[in-house]
C-alpha positions as CSV (number, residue, x, y, z in Angstrom):
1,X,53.5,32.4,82.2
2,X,53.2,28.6,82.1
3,X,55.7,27.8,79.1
4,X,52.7,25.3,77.8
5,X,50.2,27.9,77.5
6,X,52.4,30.2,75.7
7,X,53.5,27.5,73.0
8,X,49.3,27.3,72.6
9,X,49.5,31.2,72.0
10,X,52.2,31.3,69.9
11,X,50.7,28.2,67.2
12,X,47.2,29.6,67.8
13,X,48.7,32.8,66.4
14,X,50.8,31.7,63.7
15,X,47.9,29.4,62.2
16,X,45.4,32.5,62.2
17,X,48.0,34.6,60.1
18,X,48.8,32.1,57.9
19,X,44.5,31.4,57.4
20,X,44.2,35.0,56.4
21,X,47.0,35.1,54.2
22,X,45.5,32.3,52.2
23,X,42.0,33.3,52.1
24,X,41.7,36.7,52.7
25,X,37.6,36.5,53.1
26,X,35.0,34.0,54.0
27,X,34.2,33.8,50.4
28,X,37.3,32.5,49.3
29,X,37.6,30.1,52.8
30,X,35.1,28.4,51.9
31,X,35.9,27.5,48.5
32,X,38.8,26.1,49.9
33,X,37.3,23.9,52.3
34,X,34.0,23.7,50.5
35,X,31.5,25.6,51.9
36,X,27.7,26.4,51.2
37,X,29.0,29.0,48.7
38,X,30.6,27.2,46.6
39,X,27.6,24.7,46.2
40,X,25.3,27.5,45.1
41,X,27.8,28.5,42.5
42,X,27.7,25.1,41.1
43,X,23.6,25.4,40.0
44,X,24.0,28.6,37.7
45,X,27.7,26.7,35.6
46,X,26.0,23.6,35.1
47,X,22.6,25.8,33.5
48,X,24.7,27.8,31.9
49,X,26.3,24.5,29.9
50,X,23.0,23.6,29.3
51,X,21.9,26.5,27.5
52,X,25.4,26.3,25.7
53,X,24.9,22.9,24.2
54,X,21.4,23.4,23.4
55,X,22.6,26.9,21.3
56,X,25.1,24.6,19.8
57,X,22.8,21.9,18.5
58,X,20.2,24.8,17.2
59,X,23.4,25.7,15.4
60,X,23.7,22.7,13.9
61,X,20.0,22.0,12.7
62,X,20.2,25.5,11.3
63,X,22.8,25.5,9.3
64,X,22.4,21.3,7.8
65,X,21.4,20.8,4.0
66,X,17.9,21.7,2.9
67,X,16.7,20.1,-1.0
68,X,14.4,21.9,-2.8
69,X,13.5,20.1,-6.7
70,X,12.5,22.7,-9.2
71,X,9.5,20.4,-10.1
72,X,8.1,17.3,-7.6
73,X,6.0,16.2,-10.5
74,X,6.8,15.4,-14.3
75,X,3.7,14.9,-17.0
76,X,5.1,13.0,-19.9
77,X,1.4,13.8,-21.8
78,X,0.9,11.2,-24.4
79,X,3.2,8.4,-24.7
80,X,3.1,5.5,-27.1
81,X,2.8,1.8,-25.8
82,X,5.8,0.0,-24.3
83,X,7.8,2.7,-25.0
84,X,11.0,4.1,-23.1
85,X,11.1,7.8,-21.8
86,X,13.1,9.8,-19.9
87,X,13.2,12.5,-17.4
88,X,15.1,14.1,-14.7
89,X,14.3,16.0,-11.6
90,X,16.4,19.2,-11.0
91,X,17.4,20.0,-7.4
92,X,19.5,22.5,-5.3
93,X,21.2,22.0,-2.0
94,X,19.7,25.6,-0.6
95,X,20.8,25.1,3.0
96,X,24.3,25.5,4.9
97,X,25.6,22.3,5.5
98,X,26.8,19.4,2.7
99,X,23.4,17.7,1.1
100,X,23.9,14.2,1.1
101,X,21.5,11.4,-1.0
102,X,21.6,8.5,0.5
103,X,19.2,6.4,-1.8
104,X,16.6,6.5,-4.9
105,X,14.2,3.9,-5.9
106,X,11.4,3.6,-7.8
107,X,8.0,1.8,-7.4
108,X,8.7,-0.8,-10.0
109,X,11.4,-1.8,-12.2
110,X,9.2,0.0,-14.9
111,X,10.7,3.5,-13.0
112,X,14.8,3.6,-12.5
113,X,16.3,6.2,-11.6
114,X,19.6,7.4,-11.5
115,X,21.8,9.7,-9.8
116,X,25.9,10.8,-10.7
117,X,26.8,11.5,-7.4
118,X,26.0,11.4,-3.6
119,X,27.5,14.8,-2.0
120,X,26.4,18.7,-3.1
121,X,27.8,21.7,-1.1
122,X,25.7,24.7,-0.5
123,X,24.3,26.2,-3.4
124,X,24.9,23.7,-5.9
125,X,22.9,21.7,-8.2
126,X,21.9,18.0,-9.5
127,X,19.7,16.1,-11.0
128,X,18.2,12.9,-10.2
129,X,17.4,11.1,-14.0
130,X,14.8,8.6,-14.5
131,X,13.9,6.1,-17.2
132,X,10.3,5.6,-17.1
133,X,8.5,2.0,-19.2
134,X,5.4,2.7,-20.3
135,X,2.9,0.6,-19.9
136,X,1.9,-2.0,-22.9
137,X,-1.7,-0.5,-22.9
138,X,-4.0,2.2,-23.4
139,X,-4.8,4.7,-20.2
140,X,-3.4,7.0,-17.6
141,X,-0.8,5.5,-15.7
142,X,1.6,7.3,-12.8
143,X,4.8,5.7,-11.1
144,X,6.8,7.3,-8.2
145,X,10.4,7.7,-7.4
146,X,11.5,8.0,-3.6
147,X,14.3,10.0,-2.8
148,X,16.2,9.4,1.0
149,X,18.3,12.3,2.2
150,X,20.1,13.9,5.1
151,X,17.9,17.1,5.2
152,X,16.3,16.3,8.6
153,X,12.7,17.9,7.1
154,X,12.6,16.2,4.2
155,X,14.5,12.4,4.5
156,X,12.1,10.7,2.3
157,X,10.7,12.8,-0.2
158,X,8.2,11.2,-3.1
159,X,8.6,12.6,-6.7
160,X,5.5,11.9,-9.2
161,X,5.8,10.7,-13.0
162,X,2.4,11.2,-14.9
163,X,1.7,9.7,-18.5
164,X,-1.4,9.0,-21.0
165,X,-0.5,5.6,-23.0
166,X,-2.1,6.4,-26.5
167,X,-1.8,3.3,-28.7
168,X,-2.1,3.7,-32.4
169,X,-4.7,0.9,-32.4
170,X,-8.2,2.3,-31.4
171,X,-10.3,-0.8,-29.8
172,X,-14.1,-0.6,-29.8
173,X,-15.2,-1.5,-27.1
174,X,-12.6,-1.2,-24.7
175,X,-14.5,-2.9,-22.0
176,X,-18.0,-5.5,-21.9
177,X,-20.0,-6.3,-19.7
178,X,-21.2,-10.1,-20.0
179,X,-24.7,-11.9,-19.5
180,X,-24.5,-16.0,-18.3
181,X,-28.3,-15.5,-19.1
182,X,-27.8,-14.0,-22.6
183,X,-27.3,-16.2,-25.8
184,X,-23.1,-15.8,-26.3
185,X,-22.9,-14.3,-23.0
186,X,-24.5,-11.4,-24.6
187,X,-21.0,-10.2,-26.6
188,X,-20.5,-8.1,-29.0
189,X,-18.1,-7.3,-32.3
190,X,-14.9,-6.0,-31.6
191,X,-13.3,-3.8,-33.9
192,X,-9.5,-2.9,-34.5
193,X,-8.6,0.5,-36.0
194,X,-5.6,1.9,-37.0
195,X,-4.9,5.5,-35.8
196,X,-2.0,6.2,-38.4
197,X,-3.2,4.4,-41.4
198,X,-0.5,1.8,-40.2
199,X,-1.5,-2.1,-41.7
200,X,-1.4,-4.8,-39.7
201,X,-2.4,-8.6,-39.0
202,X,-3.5,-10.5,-35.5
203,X,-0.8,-13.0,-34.3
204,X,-2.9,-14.4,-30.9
205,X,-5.7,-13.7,-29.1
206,X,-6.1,-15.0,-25.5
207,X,-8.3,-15.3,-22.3
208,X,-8.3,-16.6,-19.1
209,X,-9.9,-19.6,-18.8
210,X,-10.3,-19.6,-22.6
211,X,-13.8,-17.9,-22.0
212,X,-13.2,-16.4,-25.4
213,X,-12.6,-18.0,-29.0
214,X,-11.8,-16.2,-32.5
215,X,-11.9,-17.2,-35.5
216,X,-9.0,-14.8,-38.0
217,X,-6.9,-15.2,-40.5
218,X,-3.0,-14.4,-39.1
219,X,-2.2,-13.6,-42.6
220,X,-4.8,-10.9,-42.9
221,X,-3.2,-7.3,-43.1
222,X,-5.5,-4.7,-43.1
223,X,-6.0,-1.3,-41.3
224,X,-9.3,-2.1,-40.0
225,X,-10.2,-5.8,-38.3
226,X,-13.4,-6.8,-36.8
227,X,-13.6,-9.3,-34.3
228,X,-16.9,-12.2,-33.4
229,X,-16.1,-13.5,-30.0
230,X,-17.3,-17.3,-28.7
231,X,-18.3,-17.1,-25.2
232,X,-18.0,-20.5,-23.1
233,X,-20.8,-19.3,-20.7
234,X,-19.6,-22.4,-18.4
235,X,-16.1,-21.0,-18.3
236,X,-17.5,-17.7,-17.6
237,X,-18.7,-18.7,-14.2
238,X,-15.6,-19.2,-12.8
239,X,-13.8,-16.4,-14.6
240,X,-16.6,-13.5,-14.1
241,X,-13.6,-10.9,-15.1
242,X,-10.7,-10.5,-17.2
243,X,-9.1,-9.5,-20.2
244,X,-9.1,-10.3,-23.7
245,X,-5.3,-10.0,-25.2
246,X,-5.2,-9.0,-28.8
247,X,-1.3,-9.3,-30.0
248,X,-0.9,-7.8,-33.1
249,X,1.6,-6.8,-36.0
250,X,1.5,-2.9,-35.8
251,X,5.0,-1.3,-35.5
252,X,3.7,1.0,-32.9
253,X,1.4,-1.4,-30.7
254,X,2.0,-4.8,-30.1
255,X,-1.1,-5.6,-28.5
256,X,-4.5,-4.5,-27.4
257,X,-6.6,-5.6,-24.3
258,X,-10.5,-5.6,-24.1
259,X,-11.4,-5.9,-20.2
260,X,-14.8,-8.2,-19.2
261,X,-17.0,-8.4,-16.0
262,X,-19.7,-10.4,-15.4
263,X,-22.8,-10.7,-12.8
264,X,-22.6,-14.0,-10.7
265,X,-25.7,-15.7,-11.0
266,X,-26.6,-15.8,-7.3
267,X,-25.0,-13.9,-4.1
268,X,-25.0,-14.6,-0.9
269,X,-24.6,-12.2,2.2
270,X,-23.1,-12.6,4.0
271,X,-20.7,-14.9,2.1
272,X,-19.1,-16.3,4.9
273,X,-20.0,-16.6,9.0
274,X,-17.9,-15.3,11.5
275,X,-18.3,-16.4,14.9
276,X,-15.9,-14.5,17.9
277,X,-15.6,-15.4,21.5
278,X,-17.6,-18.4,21.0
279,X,-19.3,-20.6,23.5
280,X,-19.4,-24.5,23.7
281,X,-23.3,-25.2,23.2
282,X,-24.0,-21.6,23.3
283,X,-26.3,-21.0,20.2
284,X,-26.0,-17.8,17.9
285,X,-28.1,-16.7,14.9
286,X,-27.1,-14.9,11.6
287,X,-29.6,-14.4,8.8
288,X,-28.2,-15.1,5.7
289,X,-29.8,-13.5,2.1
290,X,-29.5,-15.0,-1.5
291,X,-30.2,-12.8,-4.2
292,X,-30.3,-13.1,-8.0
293,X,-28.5,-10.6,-9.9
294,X,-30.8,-11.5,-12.8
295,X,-34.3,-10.6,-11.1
296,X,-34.9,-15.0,-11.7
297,X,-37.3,-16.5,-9.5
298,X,-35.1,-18.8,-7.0
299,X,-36.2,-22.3,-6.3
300,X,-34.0,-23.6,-3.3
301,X,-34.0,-27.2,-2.9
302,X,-32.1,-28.1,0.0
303,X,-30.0,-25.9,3.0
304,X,-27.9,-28.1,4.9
305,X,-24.6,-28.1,6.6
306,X,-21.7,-30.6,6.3
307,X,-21.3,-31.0,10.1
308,X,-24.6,-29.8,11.4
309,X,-23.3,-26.8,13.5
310,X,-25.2,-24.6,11.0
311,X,-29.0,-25.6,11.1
312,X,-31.3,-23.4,9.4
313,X,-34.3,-22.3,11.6
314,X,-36.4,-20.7,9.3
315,X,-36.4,-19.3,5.5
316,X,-39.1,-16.5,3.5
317,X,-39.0,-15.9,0.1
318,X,-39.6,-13.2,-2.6
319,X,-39.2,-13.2,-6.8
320,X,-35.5,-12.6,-6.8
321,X,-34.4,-13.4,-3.0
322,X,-34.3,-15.8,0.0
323,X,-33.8,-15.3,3.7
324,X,-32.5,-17.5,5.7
325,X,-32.1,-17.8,9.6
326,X,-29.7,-20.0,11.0
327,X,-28.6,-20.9,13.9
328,X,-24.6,-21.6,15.0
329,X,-24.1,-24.0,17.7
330,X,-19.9,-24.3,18.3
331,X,-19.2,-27.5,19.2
332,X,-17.7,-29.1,22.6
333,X,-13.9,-28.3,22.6
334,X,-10.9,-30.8,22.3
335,X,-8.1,-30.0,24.1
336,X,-6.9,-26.5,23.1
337,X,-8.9,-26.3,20.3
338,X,-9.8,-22.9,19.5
339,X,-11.3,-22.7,16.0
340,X,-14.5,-24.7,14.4
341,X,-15.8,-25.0,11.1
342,X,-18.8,-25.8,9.0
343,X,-20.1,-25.2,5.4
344,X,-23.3,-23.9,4.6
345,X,-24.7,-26.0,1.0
346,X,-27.5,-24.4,-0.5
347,X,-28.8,-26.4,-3.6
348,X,-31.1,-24.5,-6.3
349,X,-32.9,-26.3,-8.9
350,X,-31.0,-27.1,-11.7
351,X,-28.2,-24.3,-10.5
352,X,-24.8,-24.8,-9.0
353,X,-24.6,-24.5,-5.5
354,X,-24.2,-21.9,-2.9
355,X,-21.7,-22.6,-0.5
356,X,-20.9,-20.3,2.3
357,X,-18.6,-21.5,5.0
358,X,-18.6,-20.6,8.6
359,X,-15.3,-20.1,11.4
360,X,-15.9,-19.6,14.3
361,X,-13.1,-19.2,17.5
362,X,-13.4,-20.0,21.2
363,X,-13.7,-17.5,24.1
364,X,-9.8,-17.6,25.0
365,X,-9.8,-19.7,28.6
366,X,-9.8,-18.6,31.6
């Protein structure tokens, strides 16, 4: 036998043995030297992670704090004026993990709330206080206090404070409504009463626009005051609503309010033009109506624009109302201009005038 061949036999021989000590089956060959097995084996390890890390998160979320307040909402009932209450909000940390606050605030600074600590382990309790301003007048009034927290259902959770302001100081009435056709604006007496019995003078009374004068005696203390307001029906057009501010002496009320309103004279609507996607020298019409809130017959003198974009094509007329129809031509454009104006001046006889203003924007360029 050639001595070459036989080597072949012998190493041929030695390398099978020691192949089948190693790996005794396929399987485990390839393993070894990485075979089509061992890539299918791979699929089902990595799933089965998978399904591990999402039974470990579930875990988690399962087992985190959960708050639960006794009572979301707290009704005060009847409060005086400017006074200081407080209240708390009871709560308990009924999940498995550490409950943890992270913030409180209220609406205004009229609502503060207050907390003694951040952290609550399962099971146990706290309370969230608040110290709640009332308001300085008469009416139902509610304020709200957020609460921020790691409970992943409820992080921002809204608690509710309720109260009726009842002042000592009936006001009668507690609201007018106003006339600029009626003698005085059409006002009437305003009488002060004193729930308790309690004496009292007036200090100040104030309005906007000083649409309102009194005339009382500061050193007046009585139970029971009565009130003739002076209207300035001039300053009443141009403060149609408001307030009347009655400070006064009582140790229980420092002040009253009487709220006003007032009809315009005239309206106009639409009370302003909007023009979109305009085009230079492309015409568009709006019809504009002027009413009067007082049934008067309406005598228009003149309608004219300040730049002549708004012309007026044609008007009709009724007892109480005017139509107009105009027309809005936007102007060339300069530059990059993209936004035009005009005013609309209606003159009525012996009436202030209507302005309504128009603004119109350009078609963006292509």
């Amino acid at each position: 036998m050639n001595s070459k061949f036989y080597r072949f036999l012998v190493i041929s021989a030695v390398s099978a043995f020691l192949l089948t000590a190693v790996c005794p089956d396929k399987s485990s060959a390839k393993k070894l030297f990485g075979g089509s097995d061992g890539a299918k084996k791979s699929a089902p390890v990595k799933k089965e992670a998978e399904n591990k890390s999402a039974a470990e998160a579930a875990n988690v979320l399962s087992s985190g704090a959960i708050i639960k307040f006794d009572k979301p909402i707290y009704d005060f009932g009847n409060v005086t004026p400017d006074s200081i209450n407080d209240c708390s909000f009871k709560f308990t940390n009924i999940g498995t993990g550490t409950l943890e606050i992270t913030g409180t605030k209220g609406t205004c600074k009229c609502t503060v709330p207050n907390l003694k600590k951040n952290d609550y382990a399962p099971g146990e309790s706290g309370e969230i206080t608040v110290s709640f301003h009332a308001p300085k007048f008469q009416g139902l009034t509610t304020q709200s206090v957020y609460v921020t927290t790691n409970d992943p259902n409820n992080s921002r959770i809204e608690l509710g404070i309720k109260a009726n302001v009842l002042t000592q100081v009936q006001v009668e009435p507690e609201k007018m409504s106003l006339s600029l056709l009626e003698p005085n604006g059409g006002a009437k007496e305003i009488t002060l009463k004193s729930i308790d019995n309690e004496r009292y003078a007036i200090t100040k009374i104030t309005s906007a626009g000083d649409v309102f004068t009194f005339d009382f005696d500061p050193n007046n203390v009585s139970d029971t005051h009565t009130l003739k307001p002076k209207v300035n029906v001039d300053a009443l057009r141009h403060y149609l609503s408001g307030s009347v501010l009655i400070e006064i002496t009582h140790p229980a009320c420092k002040a009253v309010k009487v709220d006003y309103s007032c009809m315009r004279e005239f309206e106009a609507s639409p009370a302003a033009i909007i023009i979109r996607n305009a085009v230079e020298g492309k015409a568009q019409r709006r019809t504009i109506y002027l009413t009067s809130n007082y049934n008067e017959k309406i005598v228009v003198d003149s309608a004219a624009s300040d730049k002549g974009i708004i012309k007026v094509i044609s008007q009709k007329q009724t007892e109480n109302r005017f139509e107009f129809e105009v027309e809005i031509t936007p102007p060339l454009r300069e530059g990059k201009l993209r936004v035009f104006s005009d005013t609309l001046y209606i003159k009525i006889k012996d009436k202030e005038p209507i302005n309504i203003p128009c603004r119109g924007f350009f078609s963006p360029s292509k």
